[in-house]
C-alpha positions as CSV (number, residue, x, y, z in Angstrom):
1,X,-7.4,0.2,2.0
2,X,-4.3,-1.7,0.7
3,X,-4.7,-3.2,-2.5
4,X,-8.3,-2.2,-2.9
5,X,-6.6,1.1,-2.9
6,X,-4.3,0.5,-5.6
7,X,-7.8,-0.7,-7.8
8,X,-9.0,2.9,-7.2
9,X,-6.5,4.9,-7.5
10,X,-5.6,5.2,-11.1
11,X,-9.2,6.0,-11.9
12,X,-9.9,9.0,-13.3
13,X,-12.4,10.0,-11.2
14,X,-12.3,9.2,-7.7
15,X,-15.5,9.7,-5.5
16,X,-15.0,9.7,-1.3
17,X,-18.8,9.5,0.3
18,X,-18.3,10.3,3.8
19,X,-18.1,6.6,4.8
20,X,-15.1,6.6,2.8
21,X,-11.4,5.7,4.4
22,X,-8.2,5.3,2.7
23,X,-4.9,3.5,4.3
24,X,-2.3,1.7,3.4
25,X,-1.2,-0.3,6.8
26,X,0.9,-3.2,5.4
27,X,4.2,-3.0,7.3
28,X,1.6,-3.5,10.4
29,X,1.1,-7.1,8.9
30,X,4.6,-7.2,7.9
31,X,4.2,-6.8,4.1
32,X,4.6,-3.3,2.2
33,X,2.2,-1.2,0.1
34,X,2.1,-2.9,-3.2
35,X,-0.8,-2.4,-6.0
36,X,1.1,0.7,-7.5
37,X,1.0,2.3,-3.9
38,X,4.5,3.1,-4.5
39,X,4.1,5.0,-7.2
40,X,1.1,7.0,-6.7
41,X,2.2,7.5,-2.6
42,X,5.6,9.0,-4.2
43,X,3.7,11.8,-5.9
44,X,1.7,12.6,-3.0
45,X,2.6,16.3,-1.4
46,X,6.3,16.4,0.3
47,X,6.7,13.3,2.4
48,X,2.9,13.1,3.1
49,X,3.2,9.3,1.2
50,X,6.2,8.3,3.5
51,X,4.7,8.8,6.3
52,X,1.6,7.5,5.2
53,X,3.6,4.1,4.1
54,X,5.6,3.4,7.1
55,X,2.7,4.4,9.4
56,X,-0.6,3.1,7.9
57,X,-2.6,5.7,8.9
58,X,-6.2,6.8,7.9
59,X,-6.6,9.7,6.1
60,X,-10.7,10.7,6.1
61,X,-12.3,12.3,2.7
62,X,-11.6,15.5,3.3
63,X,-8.0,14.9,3.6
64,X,-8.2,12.8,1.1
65,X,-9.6,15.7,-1.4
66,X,-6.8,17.9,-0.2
67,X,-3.7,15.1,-1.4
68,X,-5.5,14.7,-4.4
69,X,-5.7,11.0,-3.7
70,X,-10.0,11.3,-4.2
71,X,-10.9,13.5,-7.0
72,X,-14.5,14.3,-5.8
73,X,-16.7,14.4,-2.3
74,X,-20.4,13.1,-2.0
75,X,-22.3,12.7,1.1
76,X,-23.0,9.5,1.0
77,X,-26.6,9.4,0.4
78,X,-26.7,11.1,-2.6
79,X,-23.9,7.9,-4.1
80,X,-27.4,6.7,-5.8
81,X,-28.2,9.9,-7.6
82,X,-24.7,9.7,-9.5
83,X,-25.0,6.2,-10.1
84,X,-28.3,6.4,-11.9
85,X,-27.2,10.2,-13.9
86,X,-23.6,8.0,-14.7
87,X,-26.0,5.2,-16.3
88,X,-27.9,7.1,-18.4
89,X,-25.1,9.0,-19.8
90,X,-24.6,7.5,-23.1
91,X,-20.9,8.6,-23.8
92,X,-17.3,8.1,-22.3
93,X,-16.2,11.4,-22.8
94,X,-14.2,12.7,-19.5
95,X,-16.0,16.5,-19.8
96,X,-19.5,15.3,-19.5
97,X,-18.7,12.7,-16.4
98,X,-17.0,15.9,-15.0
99,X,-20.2,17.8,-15.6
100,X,-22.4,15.1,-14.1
101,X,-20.3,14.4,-11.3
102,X,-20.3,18.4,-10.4
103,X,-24.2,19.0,-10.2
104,X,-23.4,15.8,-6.5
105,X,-20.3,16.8,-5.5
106,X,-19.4,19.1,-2.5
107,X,-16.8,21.1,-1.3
108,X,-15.0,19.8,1.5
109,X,-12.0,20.8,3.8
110,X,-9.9,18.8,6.3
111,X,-10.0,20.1,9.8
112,X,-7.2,22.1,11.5
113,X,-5.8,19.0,12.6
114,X,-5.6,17.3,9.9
115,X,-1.3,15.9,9.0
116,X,-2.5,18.0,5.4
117,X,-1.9,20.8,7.8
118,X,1.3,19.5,9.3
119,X,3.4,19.3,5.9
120,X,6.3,21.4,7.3
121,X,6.9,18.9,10.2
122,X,5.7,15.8,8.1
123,X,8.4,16.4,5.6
124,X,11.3,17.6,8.2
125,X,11.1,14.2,9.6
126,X,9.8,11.6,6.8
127,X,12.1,13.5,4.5
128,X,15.3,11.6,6.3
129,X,17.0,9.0,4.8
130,X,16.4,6.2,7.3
131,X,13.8,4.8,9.1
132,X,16.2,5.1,12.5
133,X,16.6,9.1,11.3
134,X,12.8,9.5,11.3
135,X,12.0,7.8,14.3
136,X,14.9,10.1,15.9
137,X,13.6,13.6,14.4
138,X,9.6,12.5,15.9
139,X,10.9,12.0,19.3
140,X,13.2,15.4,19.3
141,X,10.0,16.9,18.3
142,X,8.0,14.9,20.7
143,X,10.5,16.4,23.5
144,X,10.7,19.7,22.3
145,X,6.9,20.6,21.5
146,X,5.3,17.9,23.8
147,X,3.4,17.3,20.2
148,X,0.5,14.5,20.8
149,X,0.9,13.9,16.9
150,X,4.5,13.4,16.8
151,X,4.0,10.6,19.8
152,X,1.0,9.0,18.2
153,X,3.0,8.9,15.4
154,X,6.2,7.4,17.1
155,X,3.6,4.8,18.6
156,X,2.5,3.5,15.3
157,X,6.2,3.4,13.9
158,X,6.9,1.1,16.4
159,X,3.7,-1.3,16.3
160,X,5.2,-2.4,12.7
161,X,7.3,-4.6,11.3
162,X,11.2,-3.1,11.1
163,X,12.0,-5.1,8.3
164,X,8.7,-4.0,6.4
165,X,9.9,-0.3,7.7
166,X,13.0,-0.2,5.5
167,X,11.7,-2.4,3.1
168,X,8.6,0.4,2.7
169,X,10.8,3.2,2.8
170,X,13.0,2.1,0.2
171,X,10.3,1.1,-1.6
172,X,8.4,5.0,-2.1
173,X,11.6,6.5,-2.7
174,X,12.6,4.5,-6.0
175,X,8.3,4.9,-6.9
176,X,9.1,8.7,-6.9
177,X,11.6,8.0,-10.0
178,X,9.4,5.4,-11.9
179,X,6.8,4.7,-13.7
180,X,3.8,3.4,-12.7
181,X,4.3,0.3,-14.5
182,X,7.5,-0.5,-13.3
183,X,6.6,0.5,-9.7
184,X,3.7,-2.3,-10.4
185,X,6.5,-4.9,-11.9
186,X,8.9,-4.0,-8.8
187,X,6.1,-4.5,-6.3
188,X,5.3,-7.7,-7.7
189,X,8.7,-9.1,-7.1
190,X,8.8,-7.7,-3.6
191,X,5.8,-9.2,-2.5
192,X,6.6,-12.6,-4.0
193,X,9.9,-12.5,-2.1
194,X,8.1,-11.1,0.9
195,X,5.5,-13.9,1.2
196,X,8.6,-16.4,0.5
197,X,9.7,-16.8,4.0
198,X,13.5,-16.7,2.7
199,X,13.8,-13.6,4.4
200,X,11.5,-13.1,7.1
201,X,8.4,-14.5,8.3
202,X,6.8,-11.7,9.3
203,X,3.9,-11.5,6.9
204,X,2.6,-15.0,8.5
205,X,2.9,-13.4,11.6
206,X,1.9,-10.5,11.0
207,X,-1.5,-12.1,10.0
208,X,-1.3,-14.1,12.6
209,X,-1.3,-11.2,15.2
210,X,-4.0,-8.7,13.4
211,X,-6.1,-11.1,11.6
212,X,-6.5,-14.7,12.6
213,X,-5.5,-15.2,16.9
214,X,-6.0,-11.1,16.9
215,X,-3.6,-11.1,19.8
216,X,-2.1,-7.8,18.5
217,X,1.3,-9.2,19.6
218,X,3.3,-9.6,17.1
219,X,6.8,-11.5,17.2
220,X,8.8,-9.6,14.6
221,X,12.2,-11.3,12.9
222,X,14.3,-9.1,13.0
223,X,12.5,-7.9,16.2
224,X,14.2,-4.1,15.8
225,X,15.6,-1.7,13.4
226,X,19.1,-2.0,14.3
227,X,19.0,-6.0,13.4
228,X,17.5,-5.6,10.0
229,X,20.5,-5.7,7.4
230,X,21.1,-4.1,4.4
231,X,21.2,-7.6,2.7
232,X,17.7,-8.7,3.7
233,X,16.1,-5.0,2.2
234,X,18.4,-6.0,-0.8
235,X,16.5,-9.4,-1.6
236,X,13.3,-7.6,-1.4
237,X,14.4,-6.0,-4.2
238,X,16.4,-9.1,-6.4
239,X,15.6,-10.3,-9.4
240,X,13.1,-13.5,-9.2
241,X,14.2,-17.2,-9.7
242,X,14.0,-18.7,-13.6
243,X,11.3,-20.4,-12.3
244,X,9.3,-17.2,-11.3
245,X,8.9,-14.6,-14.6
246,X,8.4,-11.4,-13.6
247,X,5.1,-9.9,-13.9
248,X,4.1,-8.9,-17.4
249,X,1.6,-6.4,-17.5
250,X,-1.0,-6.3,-20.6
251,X,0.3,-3.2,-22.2
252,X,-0.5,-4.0,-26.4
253,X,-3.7,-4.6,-24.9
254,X,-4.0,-1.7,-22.6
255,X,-2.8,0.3,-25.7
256,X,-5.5,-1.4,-28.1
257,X,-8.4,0.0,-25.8
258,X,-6.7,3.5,-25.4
């Protein structure tokens, strides 16, 4: 989940057990998927990483194999078979992991309710341009088909954070046109600025709330959408003081092991 996540994910081989769970559910803490979630969210099918973004969902392994977010599937009690045939390989060479990860892995498929399965909705509404014009396009569809998905859905929209919302939002779409490095360098500068306070306290409350008094009551500020200005998504997104470099990622060094 979250930033543990964003550790994972640019592996090259990804292994879900069947204890395994993936979400990203910052804006419910006020904050916004960071660790390169932008980036590799972005790529995800249609809208599937919006929605997973803005709502913090769970996706299970199966679904998880389907997005292409876990690149193999292991019942979990066989996790110590691959981890003593990984040790005793004696090269790095991707074809022969592949090999040794095939003779554990399984074949796996979400279930017919799985949101992999609701891809045409998913992306009529996340595929909108605001976070006011998603909500809106979940509750037609809520009224129209009576959908429990769409008002679950609705339900968790409106459990987080509207600053962290937009912020999110905003967020995956510029991911879709960069690369992961410079989602990681944006996402850096967002988070400082989130955890600032010169814009919003909400991460401190949103811990508050989920994690330290566990009231689940969160005071949000802004406390809705329609308060949360263009100019406060802006400074999520501004350039860090001269006292705060940016981050600097070890590339030469990254390049040097490659």
């Amino acid at each position: 989940m979250g930033g543990g996540a964003g550790v994972s994910i640019p592996g090259t081989f990804r292994i879900a057990s069947g204890r395994t769970v993936f979400a990203t559910p910052e804006t419910l803490i006020g904050f916004h998927p960071d660790a390169g979630a932008s980036f590799y969210l972005s790529h995800l099918p249609g809208h599937l990483g919006e929605y997973l973004a803005l709502t913090g969902e769970k996706l299970n392994p199966a679904e998880m194999m389907a997005c292409g977010l876990a690149t193999h599937y292991s019942l979990s009690e066989r996790l110590p078979l691959i981890e003593e045939a990984l040790g005793k390989l004696v090269t790095d060479d991707p074809s022969v992991i592949e090999a040794c990860l095939e003779k554990y892995c399984d074949i796996v498929h979400p279930d017919q309710m799985s949101v992999v399965h609701r891809i045409e909705i998913l992306d009529k509404c996340f595929s909108l341009d605001t976070v006011e014009e998603i909500i809106d396009s979940l509750e037609r569809e809520a009224a129209e088909t009576n959908d429990a998905w769409c008002s679950s859905t609705l339900r968790r929209l409106k459990e987080a954070s509207p600053l962290s919302l937009k912020v999110s939002l905003r967020s995956i779409r510029k991911g879709r046109f960069e690369t992961f490095d410079q989602s990681l360098v944006r996402e850096y500068r967002m988070s400082l600025q989130g955890i600032s306070k010169q814009i919003s306290g909400d991460f401190c409350e949103g811990i508050r709330a989920r994690m330290v008094e566990k009231d689940l009551a969160p005071k949000w500020s802004p406390p809705s959408l329609e308060q949360v200005s263009e100019d406060m998504v802006d400074c999520y997104f501004s350039p860090l003081s001269e006292s705060e470099p940016d981050l600097e990622l070890p590339t030469k060094l990254r390049e040097a092991f490659n």
